[in-house]
C-alpha positions as CSV (number, residue, x, y, z in Angstrom):
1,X,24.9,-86.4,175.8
2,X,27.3,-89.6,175.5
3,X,29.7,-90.0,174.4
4,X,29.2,-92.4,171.5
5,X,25.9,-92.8,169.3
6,X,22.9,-94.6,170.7
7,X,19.2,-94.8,169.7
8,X,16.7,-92.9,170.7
9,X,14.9,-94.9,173.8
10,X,10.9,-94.7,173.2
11,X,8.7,-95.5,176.2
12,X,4.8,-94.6,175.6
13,X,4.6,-90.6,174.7
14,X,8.1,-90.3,176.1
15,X,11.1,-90.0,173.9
16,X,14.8,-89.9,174.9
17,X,17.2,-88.8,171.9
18,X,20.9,-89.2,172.6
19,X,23.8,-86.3,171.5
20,X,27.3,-87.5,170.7
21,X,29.5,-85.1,172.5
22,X,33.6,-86.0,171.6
23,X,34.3,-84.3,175.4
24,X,31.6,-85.2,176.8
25,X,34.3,-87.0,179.8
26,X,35.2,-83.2,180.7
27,X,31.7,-81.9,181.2
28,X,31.3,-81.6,185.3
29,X,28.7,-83.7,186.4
30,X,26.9,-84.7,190.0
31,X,25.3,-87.5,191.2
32,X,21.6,-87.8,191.4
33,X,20.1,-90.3,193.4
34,X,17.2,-92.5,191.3
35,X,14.6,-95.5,192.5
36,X,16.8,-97.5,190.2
37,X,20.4,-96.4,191.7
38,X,22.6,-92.7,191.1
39,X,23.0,-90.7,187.6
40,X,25.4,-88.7,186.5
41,X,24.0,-85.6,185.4
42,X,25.9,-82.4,184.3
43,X,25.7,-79.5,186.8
44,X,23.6,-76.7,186.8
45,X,26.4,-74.2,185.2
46,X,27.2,-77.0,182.4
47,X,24.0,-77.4,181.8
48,X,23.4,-73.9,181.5
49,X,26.2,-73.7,178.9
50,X,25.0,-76.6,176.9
51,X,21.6,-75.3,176.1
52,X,23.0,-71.8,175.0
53,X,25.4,-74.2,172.8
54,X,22.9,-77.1,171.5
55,X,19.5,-74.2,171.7
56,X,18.7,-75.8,167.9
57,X,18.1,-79.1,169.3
58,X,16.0,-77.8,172.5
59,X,13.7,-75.4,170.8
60,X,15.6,-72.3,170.3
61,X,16.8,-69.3,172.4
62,X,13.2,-68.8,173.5
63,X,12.8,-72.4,175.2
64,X,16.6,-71.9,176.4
65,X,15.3,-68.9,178.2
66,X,12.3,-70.3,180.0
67,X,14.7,-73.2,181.1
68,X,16.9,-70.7,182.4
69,X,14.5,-69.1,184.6
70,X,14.0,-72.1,186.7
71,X,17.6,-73.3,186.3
72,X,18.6,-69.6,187.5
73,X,18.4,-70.3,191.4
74,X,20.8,-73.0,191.1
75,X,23.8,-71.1,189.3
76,X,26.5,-69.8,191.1
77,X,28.4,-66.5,189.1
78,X,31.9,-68.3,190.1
79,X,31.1,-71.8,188.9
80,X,29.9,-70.6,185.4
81,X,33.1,-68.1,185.3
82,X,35.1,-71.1,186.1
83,X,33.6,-73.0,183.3
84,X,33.6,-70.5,181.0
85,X,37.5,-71.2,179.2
86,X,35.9,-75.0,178.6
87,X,33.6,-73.8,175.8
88,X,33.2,-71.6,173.1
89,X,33.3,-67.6,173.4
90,X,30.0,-67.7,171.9
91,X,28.0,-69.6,174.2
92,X,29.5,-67.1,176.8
93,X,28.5,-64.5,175.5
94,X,24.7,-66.0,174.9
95,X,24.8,-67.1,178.2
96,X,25.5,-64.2,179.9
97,X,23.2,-61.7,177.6
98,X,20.1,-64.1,178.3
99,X,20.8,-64.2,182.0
100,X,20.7,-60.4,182.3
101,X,17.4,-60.6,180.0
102,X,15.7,-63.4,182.3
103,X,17.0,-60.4,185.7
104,X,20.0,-62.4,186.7
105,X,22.9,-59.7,185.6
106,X,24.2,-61.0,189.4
107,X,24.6,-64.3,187.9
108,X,26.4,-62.8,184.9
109,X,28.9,-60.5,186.0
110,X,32.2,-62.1,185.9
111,X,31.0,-64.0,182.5
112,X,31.1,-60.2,181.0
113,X,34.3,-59.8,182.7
114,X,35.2,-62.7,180.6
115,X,33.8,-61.6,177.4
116,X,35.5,-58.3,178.1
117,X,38.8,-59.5,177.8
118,X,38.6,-62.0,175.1
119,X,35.7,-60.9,172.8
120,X,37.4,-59.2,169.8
121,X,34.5,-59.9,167.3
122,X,31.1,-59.7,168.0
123,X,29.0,-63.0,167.6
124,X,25.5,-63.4,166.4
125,X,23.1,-64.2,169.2
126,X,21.0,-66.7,167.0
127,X,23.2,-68.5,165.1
128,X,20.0,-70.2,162.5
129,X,19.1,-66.6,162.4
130,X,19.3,-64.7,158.8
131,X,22.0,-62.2,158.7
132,X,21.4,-58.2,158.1
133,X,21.5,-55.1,160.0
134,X,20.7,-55.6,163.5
135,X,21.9,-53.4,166.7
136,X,24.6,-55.0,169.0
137,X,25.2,-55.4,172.7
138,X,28.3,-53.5,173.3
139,X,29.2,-55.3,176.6
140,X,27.9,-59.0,175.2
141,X,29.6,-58.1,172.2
142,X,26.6,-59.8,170.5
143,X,24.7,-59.2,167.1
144,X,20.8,-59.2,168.4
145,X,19.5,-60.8,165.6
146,X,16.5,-62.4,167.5
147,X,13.8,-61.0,170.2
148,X,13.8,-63.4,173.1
149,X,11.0,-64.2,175.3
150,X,11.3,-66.3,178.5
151,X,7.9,-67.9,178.5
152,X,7.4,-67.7,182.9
């Protein structure tokens, strides 16, 4: 993500596309040392929070899932409940739900805390899904309008 546009970068069967992202300054990031020199690369809970926010462009909730397996052992329950008032209820919500899918309700805890006191709607958990009758997650407050399978 940048924070203005850029081209994709092509290098043999590997292809880079860029996401503008207007507050993309705010997003927590670390350093990661490279061969070439460091990288700032967002941490594992804004990382976590992006895919449940840009899942379109990775593949869906399915892929975001799988990613989220391996990404689990690296989250930390008060880092992403720290994070949490920097983006949208939504992705809260779709984060914690899929955590507590992939086994990692530990991890999710005081997101549904969160959700608790702030969800007053109920969101759809596939947003490019169709709409119609579906059950809900009471405690996600979340429309299930999709099956979800981590592929491990």
């Amino acid at each position: 993500m940048l924070a203005k546009a850029r081209r994709p970068i092509v290098c043999g069967k590997v292809r880079v596309t860029f996401h503008v992202r207007k507050d993309v300054s705010s997003v927590p990031v670390q350093q990661i040392n490279t061969p070439r020199g460091t990288v700032a690369v967002s941490t594992p809970a804004a990382t976590a929070f992006d895919l449940v926010g840009y899942e379109a462009k990775i593949g869906g909730l399915d892929a975001v899932a799988t990613i989220l397996v391996e990404l689990a052992e690296k989250l930390d329950a008060e880092k992403l409940a720290a994070l949490a008032p920097t983006v949208p209820l939504p992705w809260v919500q779709r984060l914690g739900y899929l955590l507590e899918r992939i086994g990692e309700a530990p991890k999710a805890a005081l997101l549904k805390d969160y959700v608790r006191a702030r969800a007053h709607e109920s969101a759809v958990l596939e947003p490019a899904a169709r709409t119609g009758s579906y059950p809900r997650d009471r405690d996600w407050k979340l429309i299930i309008n999709a099956e979800i399978e981590a592929e491990t």
